[in-house]
Kinemage of the C-alpha trace (Angstrom):
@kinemage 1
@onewidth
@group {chain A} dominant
@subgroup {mainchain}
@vectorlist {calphas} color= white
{ca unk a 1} P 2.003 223.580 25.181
{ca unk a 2} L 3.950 220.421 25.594
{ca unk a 3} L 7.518 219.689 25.395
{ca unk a 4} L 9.106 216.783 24.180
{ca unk a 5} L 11.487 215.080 27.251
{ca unk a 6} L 14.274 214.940 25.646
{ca unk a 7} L 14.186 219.063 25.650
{ca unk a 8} L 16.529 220.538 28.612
{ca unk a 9} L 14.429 222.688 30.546
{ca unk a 10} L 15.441 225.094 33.736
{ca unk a 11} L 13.660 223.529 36.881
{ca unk a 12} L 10.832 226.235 38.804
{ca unk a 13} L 11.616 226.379 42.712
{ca unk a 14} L 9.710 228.108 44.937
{ca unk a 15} L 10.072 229.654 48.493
{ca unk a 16} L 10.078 227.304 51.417
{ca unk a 17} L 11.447 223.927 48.958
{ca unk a 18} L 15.335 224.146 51.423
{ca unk a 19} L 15.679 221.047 53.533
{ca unk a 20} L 18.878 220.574 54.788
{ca unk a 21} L 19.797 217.154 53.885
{ca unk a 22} L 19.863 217.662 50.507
{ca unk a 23} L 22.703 220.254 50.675
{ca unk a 24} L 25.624 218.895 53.336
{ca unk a 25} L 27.286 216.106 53.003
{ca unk a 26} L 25.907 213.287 55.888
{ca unk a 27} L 29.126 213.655 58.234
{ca unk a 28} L 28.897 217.378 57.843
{ca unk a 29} L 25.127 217.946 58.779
{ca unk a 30} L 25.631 216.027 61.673
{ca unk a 31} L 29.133 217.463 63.243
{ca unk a 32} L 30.042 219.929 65.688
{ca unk a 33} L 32.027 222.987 64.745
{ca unk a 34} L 35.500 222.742 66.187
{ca unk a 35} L 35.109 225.650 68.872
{ca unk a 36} L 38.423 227.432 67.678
{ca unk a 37} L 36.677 227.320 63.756
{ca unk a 38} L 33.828 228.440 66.135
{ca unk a 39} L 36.133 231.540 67.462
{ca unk a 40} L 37.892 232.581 64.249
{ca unk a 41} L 34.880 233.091 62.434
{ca unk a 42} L 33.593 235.079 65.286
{ca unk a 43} L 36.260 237.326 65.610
{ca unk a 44} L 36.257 240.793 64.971
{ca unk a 45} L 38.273 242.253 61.776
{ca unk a 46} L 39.775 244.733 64.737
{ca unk a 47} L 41.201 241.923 67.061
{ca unk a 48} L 42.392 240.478 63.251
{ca unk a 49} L 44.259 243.347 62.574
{ca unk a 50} L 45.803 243.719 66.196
{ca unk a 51} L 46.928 240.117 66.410
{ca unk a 52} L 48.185 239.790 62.658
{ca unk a 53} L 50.622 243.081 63.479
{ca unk a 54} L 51.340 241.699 66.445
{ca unk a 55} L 52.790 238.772 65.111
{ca unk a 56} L 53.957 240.344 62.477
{ca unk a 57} L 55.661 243.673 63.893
{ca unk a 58} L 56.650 245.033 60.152
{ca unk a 59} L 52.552 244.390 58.845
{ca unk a 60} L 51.197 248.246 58.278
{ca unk a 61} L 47.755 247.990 60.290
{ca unk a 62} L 46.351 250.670 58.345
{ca unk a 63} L 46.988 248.904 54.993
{ca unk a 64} L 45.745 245.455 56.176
{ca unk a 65} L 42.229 247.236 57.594
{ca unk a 66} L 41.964 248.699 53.880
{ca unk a 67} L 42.671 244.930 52.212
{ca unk a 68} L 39.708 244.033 55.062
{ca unk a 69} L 37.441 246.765 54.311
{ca unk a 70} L 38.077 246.411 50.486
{ca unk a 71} L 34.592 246.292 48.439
{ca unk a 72} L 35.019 244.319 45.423
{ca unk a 73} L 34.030 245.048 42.060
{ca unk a 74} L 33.785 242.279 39.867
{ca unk a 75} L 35.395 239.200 42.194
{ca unk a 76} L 32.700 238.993 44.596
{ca unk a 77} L 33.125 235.732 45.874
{ca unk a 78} L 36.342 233.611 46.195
{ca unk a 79} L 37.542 230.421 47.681
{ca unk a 80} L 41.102 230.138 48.070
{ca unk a 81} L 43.407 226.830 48.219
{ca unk a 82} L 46.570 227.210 50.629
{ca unk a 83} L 48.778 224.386 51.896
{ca unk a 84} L 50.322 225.035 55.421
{ca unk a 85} L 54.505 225.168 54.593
{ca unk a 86} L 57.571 225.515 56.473
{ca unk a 87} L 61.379 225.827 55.670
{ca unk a 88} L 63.888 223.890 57.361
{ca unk a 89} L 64.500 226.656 59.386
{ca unk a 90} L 60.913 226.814 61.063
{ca unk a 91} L 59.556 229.465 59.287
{ca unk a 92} L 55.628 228.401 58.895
{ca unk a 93} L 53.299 230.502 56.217
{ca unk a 94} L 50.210 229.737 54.124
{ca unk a 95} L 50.908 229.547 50.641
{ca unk a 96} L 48.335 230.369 48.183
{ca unk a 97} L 47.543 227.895 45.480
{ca unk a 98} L 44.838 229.326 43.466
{ca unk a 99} L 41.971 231.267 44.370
{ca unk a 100} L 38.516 230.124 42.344
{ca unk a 101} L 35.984 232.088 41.158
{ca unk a 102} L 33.237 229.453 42.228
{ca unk a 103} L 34.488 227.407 44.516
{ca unk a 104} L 32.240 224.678 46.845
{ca unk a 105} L 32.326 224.414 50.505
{ca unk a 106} L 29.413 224.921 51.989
{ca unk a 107} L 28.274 221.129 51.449
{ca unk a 108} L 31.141 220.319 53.886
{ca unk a 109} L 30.997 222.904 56.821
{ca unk a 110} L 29.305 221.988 60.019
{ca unk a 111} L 26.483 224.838 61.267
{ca unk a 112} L 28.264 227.630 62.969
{ca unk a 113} L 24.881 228.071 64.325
{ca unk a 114} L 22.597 225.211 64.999
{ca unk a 115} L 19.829 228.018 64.890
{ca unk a 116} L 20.424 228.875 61.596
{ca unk a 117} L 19.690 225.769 59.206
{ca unk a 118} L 20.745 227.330 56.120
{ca unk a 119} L 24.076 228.071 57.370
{ca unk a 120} L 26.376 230.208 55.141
{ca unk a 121} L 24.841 229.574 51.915
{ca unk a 122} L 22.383 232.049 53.560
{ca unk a 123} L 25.085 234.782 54.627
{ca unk a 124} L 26.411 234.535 50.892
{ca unk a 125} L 23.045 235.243 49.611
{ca unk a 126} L 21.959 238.355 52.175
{ca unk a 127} L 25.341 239.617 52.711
{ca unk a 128} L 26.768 239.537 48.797
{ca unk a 129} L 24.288 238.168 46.366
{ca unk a 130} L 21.455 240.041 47.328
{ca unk a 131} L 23.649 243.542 48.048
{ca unk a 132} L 24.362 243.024 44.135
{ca unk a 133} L 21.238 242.918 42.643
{ca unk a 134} L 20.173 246.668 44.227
{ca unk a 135} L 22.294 248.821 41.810
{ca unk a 136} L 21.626 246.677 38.650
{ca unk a 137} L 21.932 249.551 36.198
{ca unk a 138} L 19.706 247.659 33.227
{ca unk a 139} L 16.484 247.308 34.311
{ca unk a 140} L 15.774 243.877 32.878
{ca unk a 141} L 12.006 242.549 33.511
{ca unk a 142} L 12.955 239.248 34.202
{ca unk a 143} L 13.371 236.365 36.772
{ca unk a 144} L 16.479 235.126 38.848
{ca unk a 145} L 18.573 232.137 37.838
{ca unk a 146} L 21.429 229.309 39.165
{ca unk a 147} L 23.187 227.977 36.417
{ca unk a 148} L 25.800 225.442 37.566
{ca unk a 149} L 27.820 222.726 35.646
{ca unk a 150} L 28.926 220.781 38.801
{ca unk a 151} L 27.841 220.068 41.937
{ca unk a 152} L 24.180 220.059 42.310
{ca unk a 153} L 24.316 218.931 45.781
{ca unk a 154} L 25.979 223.344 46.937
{ca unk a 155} L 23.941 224.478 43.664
{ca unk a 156} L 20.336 223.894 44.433
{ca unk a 157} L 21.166 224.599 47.972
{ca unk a 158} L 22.007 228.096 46.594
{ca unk a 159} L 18.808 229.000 44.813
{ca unk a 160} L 16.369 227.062 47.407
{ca unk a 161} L 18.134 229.665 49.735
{ca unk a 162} L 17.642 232.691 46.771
{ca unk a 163} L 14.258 231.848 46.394
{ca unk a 164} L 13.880 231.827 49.984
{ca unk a 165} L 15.628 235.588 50.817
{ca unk a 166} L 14.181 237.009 47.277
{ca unk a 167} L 10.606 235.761 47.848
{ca unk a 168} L 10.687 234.546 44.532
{ca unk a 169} L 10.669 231.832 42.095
{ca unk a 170} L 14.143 230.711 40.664
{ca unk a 171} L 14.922 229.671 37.434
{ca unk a 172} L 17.674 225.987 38.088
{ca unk a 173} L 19.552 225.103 34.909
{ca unk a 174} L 22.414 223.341 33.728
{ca unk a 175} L 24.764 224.624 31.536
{ca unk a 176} L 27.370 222.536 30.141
{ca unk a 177} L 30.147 223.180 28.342
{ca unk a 178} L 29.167 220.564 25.504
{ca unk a 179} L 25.661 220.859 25.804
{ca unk a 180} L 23.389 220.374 23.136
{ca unk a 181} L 20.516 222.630 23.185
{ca unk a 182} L 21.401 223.748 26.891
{ca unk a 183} L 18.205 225.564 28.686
{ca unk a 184} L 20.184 228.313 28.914
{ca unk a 185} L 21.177 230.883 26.205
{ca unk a 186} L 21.662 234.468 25.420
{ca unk a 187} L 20.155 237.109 23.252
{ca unk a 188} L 21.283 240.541 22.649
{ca unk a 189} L 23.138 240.792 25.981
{ca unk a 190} L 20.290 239.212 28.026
{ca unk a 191} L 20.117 235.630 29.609
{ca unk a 192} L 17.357 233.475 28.994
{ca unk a 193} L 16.276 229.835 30.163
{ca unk a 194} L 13.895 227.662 28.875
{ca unk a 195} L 10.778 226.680 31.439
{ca unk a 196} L 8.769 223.670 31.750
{ca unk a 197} L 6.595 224.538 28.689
{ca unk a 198} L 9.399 225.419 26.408
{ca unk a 199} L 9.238 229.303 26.589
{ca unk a 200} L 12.692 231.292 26.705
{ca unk a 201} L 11.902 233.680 30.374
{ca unk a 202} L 14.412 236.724 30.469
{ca unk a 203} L 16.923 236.473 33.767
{ca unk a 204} L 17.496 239.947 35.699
{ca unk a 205} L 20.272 238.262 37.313
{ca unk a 206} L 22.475 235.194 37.544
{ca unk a 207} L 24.177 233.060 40.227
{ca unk a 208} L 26.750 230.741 38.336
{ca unk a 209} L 28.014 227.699 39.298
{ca unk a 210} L 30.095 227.342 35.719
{ca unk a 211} L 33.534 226.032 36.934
{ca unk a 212} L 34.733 224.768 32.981
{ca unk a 213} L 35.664 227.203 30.439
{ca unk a 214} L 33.188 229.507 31.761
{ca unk a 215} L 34.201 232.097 28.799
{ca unk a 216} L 32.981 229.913 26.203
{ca unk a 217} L 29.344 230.205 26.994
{ca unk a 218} L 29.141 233.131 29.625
{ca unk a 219} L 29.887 236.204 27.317
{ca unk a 220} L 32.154 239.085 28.815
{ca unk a 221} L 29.637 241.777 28.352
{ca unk a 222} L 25.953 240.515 29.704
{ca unk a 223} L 23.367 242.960 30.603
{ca unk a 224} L 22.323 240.101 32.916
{ca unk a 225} L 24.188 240.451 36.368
{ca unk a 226} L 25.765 237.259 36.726
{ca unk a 227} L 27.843 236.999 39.959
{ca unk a 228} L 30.922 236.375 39.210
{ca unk a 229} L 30.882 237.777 35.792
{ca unk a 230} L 33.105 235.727 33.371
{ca unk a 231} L 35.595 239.064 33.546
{ca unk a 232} L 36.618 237.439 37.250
{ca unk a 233} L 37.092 234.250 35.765
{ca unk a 234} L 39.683 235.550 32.747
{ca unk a 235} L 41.352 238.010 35.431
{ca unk a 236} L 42.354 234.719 37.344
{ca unk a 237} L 39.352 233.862 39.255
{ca unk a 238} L 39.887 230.818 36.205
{ca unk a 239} L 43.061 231.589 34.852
{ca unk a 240} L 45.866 230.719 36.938
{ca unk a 241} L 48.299 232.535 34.507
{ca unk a 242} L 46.283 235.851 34.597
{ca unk a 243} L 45.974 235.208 38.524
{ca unk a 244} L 50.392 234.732 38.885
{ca unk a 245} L 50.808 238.194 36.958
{ca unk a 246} L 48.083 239.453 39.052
{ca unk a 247} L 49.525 238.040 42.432
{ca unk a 248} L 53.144 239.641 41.507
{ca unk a 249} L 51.814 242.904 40.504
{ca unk a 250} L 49.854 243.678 43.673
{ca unk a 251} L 52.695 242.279 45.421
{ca unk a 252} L 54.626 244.770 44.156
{ca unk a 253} L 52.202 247.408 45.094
{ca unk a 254} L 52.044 245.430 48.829
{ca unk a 255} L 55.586 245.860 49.438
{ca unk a 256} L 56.309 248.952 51.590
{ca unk a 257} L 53.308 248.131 54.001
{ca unk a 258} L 54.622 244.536 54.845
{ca unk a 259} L 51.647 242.797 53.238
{ca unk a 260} L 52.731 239.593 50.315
{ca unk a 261} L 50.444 237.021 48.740
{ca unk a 262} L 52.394 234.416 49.769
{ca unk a 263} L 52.674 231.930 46.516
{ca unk a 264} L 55.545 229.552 44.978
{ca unk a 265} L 57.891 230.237 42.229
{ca unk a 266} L 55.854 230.892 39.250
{ca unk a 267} L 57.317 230.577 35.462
{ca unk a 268} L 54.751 232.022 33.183
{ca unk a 269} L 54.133 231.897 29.780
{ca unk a 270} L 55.835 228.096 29.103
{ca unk a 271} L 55.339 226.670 25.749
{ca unk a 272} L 55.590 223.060 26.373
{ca unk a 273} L 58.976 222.495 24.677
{ca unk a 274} L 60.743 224.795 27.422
{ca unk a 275} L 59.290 222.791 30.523
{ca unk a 276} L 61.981 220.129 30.493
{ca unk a 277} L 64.258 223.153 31.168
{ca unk a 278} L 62.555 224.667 34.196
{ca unk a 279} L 62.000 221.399 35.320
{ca unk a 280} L 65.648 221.387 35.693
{ca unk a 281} L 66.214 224.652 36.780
{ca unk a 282} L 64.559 223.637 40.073
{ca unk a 283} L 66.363 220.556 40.955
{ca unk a 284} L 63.793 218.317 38.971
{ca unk a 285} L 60.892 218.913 40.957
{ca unk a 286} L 58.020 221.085 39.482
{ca unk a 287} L 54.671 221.409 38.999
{ca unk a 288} L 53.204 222.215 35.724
{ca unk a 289} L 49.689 223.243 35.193
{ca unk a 290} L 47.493 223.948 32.210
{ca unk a 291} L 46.193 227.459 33.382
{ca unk a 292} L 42.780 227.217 32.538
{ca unk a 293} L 41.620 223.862 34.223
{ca unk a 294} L 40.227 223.311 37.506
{ca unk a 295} L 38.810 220.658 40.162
{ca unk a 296} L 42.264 218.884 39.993
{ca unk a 297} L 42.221 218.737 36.132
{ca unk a 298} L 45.297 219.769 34.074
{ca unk a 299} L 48.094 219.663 37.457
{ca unk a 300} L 51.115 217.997 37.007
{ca unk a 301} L 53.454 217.104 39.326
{ca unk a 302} L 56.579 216.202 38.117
{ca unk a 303} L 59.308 214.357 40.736
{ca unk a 304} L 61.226 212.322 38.458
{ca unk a 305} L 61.986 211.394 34.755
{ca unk a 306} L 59.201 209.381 34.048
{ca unk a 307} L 56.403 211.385 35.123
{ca unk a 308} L 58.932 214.797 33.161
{ca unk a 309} L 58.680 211.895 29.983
{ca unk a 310} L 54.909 211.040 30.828
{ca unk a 311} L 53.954 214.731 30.703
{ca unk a 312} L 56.009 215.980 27.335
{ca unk a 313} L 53.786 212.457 25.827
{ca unk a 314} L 50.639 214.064 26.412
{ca unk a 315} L 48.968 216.423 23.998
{ca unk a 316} L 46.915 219.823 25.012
{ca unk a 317} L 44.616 222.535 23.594
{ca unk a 318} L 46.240 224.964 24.518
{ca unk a 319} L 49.834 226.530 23.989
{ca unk a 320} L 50.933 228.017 27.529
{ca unk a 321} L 51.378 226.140 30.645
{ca unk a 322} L 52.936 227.749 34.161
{ca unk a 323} L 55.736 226.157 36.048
{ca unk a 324} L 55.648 226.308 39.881
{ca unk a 325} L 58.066 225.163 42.411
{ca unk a 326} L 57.344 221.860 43.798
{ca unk a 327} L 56.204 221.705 47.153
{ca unk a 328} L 56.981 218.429 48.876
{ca unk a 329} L 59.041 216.695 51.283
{ca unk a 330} L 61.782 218.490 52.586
{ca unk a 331} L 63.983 215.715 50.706
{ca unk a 332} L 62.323 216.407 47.453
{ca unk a 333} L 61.003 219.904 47.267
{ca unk a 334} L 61.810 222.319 44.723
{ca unk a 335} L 65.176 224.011 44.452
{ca unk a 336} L 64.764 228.079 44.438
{ca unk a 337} L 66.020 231.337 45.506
{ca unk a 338} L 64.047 231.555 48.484
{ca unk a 339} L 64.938 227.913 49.611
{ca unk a 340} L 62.824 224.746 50.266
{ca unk a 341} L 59.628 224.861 51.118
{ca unk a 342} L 57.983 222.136 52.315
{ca unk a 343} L 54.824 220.552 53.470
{ca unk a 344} L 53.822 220.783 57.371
{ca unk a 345} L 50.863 218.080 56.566
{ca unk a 346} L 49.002 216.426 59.373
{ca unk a 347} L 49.707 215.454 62.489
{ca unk a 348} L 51.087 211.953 61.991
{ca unk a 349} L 47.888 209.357 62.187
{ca unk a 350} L 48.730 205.682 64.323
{ca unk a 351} L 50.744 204.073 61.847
{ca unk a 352} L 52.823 207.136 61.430
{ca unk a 353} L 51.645 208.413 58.459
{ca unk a 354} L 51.661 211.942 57.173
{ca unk a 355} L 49.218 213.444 54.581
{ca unk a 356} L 49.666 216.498 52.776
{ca unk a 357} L 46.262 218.624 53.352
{ca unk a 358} L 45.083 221.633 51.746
{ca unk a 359} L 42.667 224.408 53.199
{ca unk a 360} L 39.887 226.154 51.352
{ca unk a 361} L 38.836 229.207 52.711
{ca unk a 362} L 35.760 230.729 51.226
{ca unk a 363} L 35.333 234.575 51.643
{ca unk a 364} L 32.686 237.213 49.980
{ca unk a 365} L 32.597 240.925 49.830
{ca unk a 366} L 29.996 242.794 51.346
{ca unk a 367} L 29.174 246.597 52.226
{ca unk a 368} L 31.139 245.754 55.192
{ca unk a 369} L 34.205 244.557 53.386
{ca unk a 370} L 35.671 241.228 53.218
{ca unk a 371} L 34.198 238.037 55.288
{ca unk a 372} L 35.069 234.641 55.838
{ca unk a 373} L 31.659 232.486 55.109
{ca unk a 374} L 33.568 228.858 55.291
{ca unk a 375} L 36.651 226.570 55.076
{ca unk a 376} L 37.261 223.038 55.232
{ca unk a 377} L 40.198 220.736 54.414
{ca unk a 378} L 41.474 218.046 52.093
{ca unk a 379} L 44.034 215.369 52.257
{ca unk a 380} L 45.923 213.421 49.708
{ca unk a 381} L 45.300 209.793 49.060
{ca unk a 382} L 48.694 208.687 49.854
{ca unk a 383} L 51.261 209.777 52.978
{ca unk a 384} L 54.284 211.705 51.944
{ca unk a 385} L 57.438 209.602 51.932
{ca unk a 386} L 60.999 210.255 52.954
{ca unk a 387} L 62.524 209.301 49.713
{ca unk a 388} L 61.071 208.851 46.226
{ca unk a 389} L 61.336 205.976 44.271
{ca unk a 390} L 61.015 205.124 40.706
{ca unk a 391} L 57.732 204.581 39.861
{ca unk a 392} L 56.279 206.603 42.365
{ca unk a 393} L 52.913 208.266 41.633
{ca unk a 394} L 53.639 211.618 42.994
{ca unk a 395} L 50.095 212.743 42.510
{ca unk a 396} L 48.896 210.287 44.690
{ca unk a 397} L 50.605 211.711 47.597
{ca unk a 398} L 50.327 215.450 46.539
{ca unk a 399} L 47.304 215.751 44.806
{ca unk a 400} L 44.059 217.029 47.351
{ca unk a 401} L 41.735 217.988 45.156
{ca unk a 402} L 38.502 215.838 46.087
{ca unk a 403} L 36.602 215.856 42.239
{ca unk a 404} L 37.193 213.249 39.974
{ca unk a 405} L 35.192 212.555 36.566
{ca unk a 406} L 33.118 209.317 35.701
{ca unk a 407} L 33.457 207.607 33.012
{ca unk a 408} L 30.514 208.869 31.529
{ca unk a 409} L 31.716 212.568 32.027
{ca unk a 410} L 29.798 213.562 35.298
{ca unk a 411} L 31.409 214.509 38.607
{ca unk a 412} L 31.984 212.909 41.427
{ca unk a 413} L 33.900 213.264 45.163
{ca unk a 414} L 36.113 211.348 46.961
{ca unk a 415} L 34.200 212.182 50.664
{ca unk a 416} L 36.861 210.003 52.545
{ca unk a 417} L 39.706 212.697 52.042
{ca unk a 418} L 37.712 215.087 53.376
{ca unk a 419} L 38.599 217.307 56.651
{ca unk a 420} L 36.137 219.144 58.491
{ca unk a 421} L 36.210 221.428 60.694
{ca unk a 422} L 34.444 219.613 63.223
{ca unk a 423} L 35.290 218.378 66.457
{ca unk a 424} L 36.772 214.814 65.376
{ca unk a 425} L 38.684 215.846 62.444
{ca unk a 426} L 40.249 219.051 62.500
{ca unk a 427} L 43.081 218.721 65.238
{ca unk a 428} L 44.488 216.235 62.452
{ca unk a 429} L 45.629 219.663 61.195
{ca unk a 430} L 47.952 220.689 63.316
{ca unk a 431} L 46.869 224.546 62.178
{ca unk a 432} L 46.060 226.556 65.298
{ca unk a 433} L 44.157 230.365 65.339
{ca unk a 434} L 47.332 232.404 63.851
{ca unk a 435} L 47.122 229.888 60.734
{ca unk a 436} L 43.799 230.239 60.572
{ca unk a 437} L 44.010 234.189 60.632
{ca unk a 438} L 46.837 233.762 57.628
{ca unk a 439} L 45.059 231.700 55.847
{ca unk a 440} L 41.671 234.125 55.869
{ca unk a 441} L 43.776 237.158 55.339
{ca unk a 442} L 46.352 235.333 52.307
{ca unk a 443} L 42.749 234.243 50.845
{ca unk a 444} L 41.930 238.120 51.160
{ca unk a 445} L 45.101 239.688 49.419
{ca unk a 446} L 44.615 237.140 46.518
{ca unk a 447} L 40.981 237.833 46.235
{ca unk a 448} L 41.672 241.684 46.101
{ca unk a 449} L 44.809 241.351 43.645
{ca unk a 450} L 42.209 239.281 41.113
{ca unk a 451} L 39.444 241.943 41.306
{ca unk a 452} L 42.361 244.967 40.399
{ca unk a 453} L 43.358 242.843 37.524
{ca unk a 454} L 39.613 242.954 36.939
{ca unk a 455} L 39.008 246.393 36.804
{ca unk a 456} L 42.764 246.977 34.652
{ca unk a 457} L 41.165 245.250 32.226
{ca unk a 458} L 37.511 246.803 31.695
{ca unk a 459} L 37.544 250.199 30.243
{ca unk a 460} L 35.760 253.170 31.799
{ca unk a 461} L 33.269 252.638 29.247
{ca unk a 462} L 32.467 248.531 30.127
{ca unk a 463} L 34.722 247.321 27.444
{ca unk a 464} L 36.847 244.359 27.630
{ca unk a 465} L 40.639 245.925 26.793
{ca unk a 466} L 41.248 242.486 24.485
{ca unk a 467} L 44.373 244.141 23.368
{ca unk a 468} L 45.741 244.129 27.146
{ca unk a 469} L 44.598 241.155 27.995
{ca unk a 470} L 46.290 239.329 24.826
{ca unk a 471} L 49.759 240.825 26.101
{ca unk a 472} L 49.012 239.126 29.789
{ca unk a 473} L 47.775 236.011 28.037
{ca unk a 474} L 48.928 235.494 24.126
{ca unk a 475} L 47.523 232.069 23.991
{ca unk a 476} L 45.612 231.811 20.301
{ca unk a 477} L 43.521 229.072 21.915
{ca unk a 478} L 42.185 230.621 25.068
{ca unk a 479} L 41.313 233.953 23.326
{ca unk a 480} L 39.179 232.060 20.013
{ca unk a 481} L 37.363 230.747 22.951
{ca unk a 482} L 36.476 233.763 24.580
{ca unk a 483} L 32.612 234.995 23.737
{ca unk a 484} L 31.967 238.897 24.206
């Protein structure tokens, strides 16, 4: 049996297809691990502990070696953003951005071990992915699958790698979230993709690349194991509004042991009518995000009148936005309660020039709790300035995020603004081990405040509690999206 070309159809790959070149970036297959990345990511969660309540005398040991040891449920596998902040007194902390339910990394990490040529796409897969598939609970005859909607390059990587640890063909499809026909589709609970010859082959299990709208295609209650299931994604894996309740209710929970996600002034639940008013309310600097967008999409930073006039122009799908203090300059930062914060950025490049950079740090929970697999940085396409002026793209100089869309609707990455954490580039940092140790265990806290949102809002039974959700999230558009 034939099929016609035009027909999208999952690709078959084997054991023994990985070669490394296909799945790093060319300056990161060929760089050196800075040894103090080297270090961190060697050191034990014990010597964590005793230096993070060292440094911080008030930090409960016994509640941050829970947070460590923590075995997630649903959230799996998390890649926090955190820019490096001070206040104008000094005080330095890693501030938690968002934390994504599929984020990328691995394409830009140098080998920890030179030994060990599929780096930590290979710990994911033995020390999470593969963990997950022993108590699957349906016993689906079926194959294993990568569906992805971005990034091919960290995507095929991950099921050359699955095929590899599995022993086992795997099933690599797109799935798009305005594809026609896609290869991949569900019946009666169960994925299926389409082969080469056009037949539908049940999936067992599921790793997803599906960064856009993943709820629109991925429905909440699959007998497939997917990891993450779409239930991370709505419980703010994907949703940053979701993810600011979640953050201030485990916060709350986090409070007598010394433990905070450490975050900016969040204003949930904006229609878009109000923002001129928070704007205001914090000096005129904000940022304003559509919660449901990622890779850079849907962020607004607003510094000034035009871009406030700019935004209120534009028109959205959906009817909520969130409203976040502005960090910037200390000159231009956000106005709040608990004072300025403002960027530390890099160290200051030979024509003086500062850059505001962002750090990903990509965890995954495993039967030994939670582990750091890789992290890498990003810096903004402009310096930061002294003084804004009118006219000033504040994006340019804030905005990190590396994806940007082609005209024809595929993705595509600015490489130049990367950091690594090689040799060469990551003193530009100015982060030392301490930051480094924040920034793992802020990615942690965030990651384990997401998955207890998770599990709040599944029933004992498996069902979705819609009715909860919708009081966390009344926004008619997001929830006619959702597919069950």
């Amino acid at each position: 049996m034939s099929v016609t070309n035009s027909l999208k159809t999952a690709t078959i790959i084997q054991p023994g297809e990985f070669e490394a070149h296909e799945h790093w970036y060319p300056k990161a297959l060929n760089a050196t691990i800075h040894p103090m990345v080297h270090f961190f990511l060697n050191l034990s969660r014990e010597r964590i502990i005793t230096r993070y309540c060292h440094m911080r005398p008030t930090v409960d040991s016994g509640k941050l070696r829970e947070m460590l040891n923590y075995k997630a449920k649903y959230f799996l596998w998390a890649g926090a953003d955190l820019l490096n902040v001070t206040s104008a007194g000094g005080k330095r902390q890693m501030v938690v951005i968002e934390n994504n339910s599929c984020p990328s990394g691995q394409k830009s990490m140098p080998l920890v071990d030179d030994n060990q040529e599929q780096g930590s796409y290979r710990l994911l897969i033995e020390r999470t992915f593969k963990p997950y598939l022993k108590n699957l609970r349906n016993k689906i005859k079926g194959g294993l699958a990568v569906i992805y909607d971005k990034n091919p390059m960290e995507t095929s990587g991950y099921a050359k790698v699955i095929s590899d640890v599995m022993n086992e063909p795997v099933y690599y499809a797109t799935f798009h979230k305005e594809e026609e026909d896609p290869a991949v589709r569900f019946v009666d609970g169960i994925m299926q993709v389409r082969n080469e010859v056009g037949e539908w082959i049940p999936i067992r299990a599921a790793f997803r690349y599906v960064t856009q709208k993943p709820w629109n295609r991925l429905p909440l209650h699959s007998k497939t194991k997917i990891l993450n299931p779409t239930l991370a994604c709505l419980a703010g894996g994907r949703n940053k509004m979701v993810a600011a309740k979640a953050y201030d209710i485990f916060n709350a929970e986090l409070q007598s042991s010394g433990l905070k996600i450490n975050m900016p002034e969040t204003i949930w639940d904006v229609s878009k009518n109000e923002v001129p008013l928070w704007v205001k309310k914090m000096g005129g600097q904000a940022v304003v995000k559509v919660p449901y967008s990622n890779a850079g999409q849907g962020v607004f930073t607003i510094v000034n009148e035009q871009e406030l006039e700019k935004f209120m122009d534009m028109e959205f799908e959906y009817d909520r936005f969130i409203v976040q203090s502005l960090i910037g300059n200390f000159h231009w930062s956000s106005t709040t309660a608990a004072g300025k914060l403002y960027h530390v950025g890099t160290i200051p490049n030979a024509k003086g020039n500062t850059y505001v950079a962002d750090i990903r740090m990509m965890v995954s929970s495993t039967e030994d709790g939670i582990k750091p697999l890789c992290t890498y940085a990003r810096r903004s396409e402009k310096p930061l300035v002294d003084h804004i002026e009118d006219g000033t793209d504040s994006w340019k100089m804030l905005g990190t995020n590396l994806s940007y869309k082609n005209p024809d609707g595929s993705w595509n990455s600015d490489t130049k603004r990367l950091v690594m954490m090689d040799r060469r580039d990551f003193n530009k940092l100015g982060v030392g081990l301490d930051d480094m140790i924040e920034a793992y265990i802020q990615t942690v806290l965030s990651m384990v405040a997401i998955d207890k949102m998770a599990q709040t809002l599944m029933s004992k039974q498996g069902k979705f509690k819609m009715r909860l959700f919708k009081s966390l999230n009344d926004d008619a558009s997001l929830l006619n999206e959702i597919m069950l």
